[in-house]
C-alpha positions in Angstrom: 0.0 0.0 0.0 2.9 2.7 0.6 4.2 2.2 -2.5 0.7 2.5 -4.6 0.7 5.8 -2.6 4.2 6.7 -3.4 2.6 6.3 -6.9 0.0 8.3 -6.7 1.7 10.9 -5.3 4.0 10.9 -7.9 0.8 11.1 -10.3 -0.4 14.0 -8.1 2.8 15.9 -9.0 3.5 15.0 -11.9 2.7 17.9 -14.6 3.3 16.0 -17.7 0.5 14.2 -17.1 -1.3 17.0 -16.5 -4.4 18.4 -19.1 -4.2 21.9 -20.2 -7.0 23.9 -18.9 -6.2 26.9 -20.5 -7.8 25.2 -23.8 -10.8 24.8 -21.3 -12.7 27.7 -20.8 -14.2 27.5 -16.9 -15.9 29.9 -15.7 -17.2 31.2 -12.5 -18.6 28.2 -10.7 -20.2 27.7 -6.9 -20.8 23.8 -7.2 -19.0 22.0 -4.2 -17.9 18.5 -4.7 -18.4 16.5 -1.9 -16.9 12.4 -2.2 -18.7 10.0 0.2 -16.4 7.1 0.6 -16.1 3.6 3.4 -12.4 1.8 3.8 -14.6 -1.1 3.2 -17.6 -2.8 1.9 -20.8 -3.2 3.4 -21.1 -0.3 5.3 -23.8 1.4 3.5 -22.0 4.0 1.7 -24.6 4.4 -1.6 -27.4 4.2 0.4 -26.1 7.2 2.5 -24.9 8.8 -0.7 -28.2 8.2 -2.3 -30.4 9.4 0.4 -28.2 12.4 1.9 -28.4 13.7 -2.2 -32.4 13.3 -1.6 -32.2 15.3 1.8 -29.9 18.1 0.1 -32.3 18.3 -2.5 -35.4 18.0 -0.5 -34.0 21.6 1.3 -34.1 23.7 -2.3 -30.4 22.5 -3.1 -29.7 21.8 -6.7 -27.9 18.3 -5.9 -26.0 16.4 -9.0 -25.2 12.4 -7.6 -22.3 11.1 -10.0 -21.8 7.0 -9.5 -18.1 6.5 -9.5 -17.9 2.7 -8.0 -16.5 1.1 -10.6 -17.2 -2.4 -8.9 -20.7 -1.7 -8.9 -22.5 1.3 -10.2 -25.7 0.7 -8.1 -26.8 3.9 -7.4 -29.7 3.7 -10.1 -30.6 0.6 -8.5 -30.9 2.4 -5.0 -33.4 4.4 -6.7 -35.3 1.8 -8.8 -34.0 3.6 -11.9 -32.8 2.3 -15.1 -31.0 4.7 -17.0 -31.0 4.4 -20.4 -26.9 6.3 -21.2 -24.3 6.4 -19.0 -20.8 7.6 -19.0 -19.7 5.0 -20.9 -21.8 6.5 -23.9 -20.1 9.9 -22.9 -16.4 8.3 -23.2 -17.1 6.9 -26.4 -18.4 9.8 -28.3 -22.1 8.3 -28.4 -23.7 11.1 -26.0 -22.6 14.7 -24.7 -22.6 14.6 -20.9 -26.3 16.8 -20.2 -27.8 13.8 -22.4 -26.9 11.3 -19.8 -28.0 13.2 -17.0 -31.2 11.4 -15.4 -33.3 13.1 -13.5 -34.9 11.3 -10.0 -37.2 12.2 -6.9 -37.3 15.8 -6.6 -35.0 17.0 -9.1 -32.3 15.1 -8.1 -29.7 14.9 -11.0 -28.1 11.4 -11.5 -25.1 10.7 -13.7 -24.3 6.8 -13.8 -21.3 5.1 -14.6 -22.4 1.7 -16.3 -20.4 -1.2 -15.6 -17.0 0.0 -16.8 -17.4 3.5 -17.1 -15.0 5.0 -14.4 -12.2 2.0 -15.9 -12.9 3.2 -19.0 -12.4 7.3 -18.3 -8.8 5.7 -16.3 -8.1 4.6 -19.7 -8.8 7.7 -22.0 -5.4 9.4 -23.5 -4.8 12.7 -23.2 -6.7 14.4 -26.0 -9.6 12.6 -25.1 -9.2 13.3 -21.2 -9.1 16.9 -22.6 -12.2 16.6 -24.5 -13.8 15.2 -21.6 -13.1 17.9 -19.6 -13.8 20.7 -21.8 -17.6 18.9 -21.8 -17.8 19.0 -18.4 -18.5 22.5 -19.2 -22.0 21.8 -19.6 -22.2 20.7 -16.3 -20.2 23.3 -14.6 -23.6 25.5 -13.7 -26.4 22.7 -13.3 -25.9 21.8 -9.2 -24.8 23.3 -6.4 -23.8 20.3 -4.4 -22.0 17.1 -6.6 -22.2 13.9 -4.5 -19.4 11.3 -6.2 -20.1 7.8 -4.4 -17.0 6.1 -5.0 -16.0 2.5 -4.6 -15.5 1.0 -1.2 -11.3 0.6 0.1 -7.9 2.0 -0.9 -8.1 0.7 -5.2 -6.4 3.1 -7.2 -9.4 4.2 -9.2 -11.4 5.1 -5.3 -8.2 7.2 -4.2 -8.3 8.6 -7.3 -11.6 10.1 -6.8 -11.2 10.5 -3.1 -7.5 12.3 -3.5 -9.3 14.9 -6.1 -12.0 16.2 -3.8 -11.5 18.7 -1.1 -14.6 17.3 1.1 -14.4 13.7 1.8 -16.9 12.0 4.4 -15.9 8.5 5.1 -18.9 6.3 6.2 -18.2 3.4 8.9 -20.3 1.2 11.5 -19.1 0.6 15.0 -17.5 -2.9 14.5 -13.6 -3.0 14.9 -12.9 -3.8 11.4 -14.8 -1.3 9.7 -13.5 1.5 12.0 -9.6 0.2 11.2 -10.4 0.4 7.3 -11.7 3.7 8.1 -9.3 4.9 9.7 -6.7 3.6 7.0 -8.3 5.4 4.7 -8.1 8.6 6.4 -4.3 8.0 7.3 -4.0 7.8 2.9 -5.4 11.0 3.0 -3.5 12.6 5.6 -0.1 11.6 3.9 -1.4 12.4 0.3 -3.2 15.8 0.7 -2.8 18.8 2.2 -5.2 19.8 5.0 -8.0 17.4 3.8 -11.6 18.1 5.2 -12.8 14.3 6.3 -15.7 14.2 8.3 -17.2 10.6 9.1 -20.4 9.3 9.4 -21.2 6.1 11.8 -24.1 3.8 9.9 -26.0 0.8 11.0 -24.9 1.3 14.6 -27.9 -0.1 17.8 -27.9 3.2 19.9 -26.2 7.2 19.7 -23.7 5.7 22.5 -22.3 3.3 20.4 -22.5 5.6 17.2 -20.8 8.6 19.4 -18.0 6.1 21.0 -17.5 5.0 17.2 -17.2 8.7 15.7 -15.5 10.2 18.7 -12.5 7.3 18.3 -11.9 8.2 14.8 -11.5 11.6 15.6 -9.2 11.2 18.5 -7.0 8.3 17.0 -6.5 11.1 14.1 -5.5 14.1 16.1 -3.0 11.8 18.4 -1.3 10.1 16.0 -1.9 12.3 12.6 -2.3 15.5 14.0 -4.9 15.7 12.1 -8.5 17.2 12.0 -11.3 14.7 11.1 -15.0 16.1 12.0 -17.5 13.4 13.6 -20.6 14.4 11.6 -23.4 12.3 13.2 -25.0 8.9 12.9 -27.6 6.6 11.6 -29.3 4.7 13.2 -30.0 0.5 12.6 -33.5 0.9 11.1 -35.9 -2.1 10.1 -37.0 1.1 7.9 -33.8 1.0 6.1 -33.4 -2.5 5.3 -37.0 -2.7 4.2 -36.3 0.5 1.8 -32.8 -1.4 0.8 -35.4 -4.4 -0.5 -37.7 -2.2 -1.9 -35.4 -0.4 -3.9 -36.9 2.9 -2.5 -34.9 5.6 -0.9 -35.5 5.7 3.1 -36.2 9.7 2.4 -38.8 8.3 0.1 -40.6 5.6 1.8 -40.5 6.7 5.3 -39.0 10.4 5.5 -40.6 11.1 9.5 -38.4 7.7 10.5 -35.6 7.8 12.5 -32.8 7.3 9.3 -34.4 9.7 7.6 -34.3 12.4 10.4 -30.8 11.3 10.9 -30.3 12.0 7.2 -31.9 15.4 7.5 -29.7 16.6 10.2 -26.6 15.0 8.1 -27.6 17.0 5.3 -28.3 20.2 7.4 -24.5 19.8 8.8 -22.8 19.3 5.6 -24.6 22.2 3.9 -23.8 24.3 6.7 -19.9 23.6 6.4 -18.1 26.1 4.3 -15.8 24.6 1.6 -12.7 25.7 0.7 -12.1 28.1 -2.5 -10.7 25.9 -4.4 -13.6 23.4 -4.1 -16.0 25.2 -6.2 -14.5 24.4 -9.6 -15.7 20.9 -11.0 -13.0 21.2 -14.1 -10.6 21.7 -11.4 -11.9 18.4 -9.4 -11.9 16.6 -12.6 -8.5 17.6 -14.1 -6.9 16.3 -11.0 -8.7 12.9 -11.1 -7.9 12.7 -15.0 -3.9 13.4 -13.6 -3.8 10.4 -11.4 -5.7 8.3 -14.5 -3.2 9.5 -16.8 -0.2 9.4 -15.1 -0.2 5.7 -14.8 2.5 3.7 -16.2 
């Protein structure tokens, strides 16, 4: 693992790799883009990111959700959607990027991957990572808030994603393993960026106590061996309402929005819009170029 990081370090630095955005014209943008990420599997990551994009939208926000798991694209399945393009239609030159857009609950803007489609935008040479860039023009004034659900643990094409973005929330539940693969991940993004803003999010835990103990140890393990900041946002709840939406491929903030996930998920969403991101957040060319940098720069 160091020397994968080593690597994309190297990637992160490395300006030959690096596309020209002086041939893209940007603009004045006020998006934020915010990736939710886990250290591991299973912890319920796309269902938060699914649901928190609902209860952003829900509060007048103009919320784009863009489905970077490469492993398994599923956030169209959270939602009982089938989209019919995807990035992968985008990448090869079948569709411009506002054609793929689908649009869910409440306005809620989705852009899906397709099985392949973040591999395939790893794989893209330079004039073409250009070309994408210069079309994600068309994008650059549609949300305020861009929610990128990445994959789950520390594969190249998740850091990737995860390294670009200034706002990271890293989603665990209370057991000992998935707080260590949290807390790995954090430790990547400590060594590889420069004052991240992580914030974490306890799912699936049986009472606040537990969820609180959970958050709180993340938070101090970072400070006393990182010295490093890492926000406890708040928790969720196990919720028969949750699994039951899971099965029902229905959005908790859909099928039950006065339960106790969903009012967890409001107050999550009330937090988050409420922190103030950094300047250099609100550019999504920016965000972009630096993911296309660590894609590009591999050997």
């Amino acid at each position: 693992m160091q020397d994968q990081a080593e690597r994309l370090r190297q990637m992160m630095g490395n300006e030959s790799a690096s596309v020209n955005l002086d041939r893209v014209a940007s603009g004045p943008s006020v998006c934020r883009v915010i990736a939710v990420t886990s250290g591991k599997g299973g912890v319920g990551k796309t269902n938060i990111s699914v649901n928190l994009a609902l209860a952003m939208t829900n509060k007048g926000k103009k919320v784009l959700l863009f489905d970077a798991d490469m492993g398994l694209a599923n956030v169209d399945v959270m939602l009982g959607m089938i989209p019919q393009f995807n990035l992968l239609h985008v990448l090869n030159g079948q569709k411009s990027l506002p054609e793929i857009i689908t649009e869910g609950p409440g306005g809620l803007k989705i852009v899906a991957s397709g099985s392949g489609g973040v591999q395939e935008l790893a794989d893209l040479n330079e004039a073409q990572r250009g070309k994408f860039l210069s079309a994600l023009q068309d994008l650059q004034h549609q949300a305020e808030v861009i929610l990128i659900d990445t994959g789950a643990g520390l594969h190249r094409n998740v850091l990737a994603f995860v390294l670009a973005a200034e706002e990271v929330v890293v989603v665990t539940t209370p057991e000992p393993t998935a707080l260590m693969d949290a807390y790995g991940m954090i430790k990547i993004l400590h060594r590889e960026k420069r004052e991240p803003q992580i914030r974490v999010v306890v799912n699936m835990a049986g009472s606040p106590m537990e969820a609180d103990e959970a958050g709180q140890k993340l938070s101090v393990l970072s400070k006393r061996f990182l010295d490093l900041k890492v926000e406890y946002l708040g928790f969720i709840l196990r919720d028969p309402g949750m699994i039951r939406a899971v099965k029902e491929q229905k959005p908790v903030m859909l099928s039950s929005p006065m339960g106790p996930s969903a009012l967890s998920l409001n107050r999550l969403a009330d937090s988050l819009l409420s922190g103030k991101a950094k300047e250099s957040d609100g550019n999504l060319l920016q965000f972009f170029k630096k993911v296309t940098q660590i894609f590009g720069g591999k050997a």
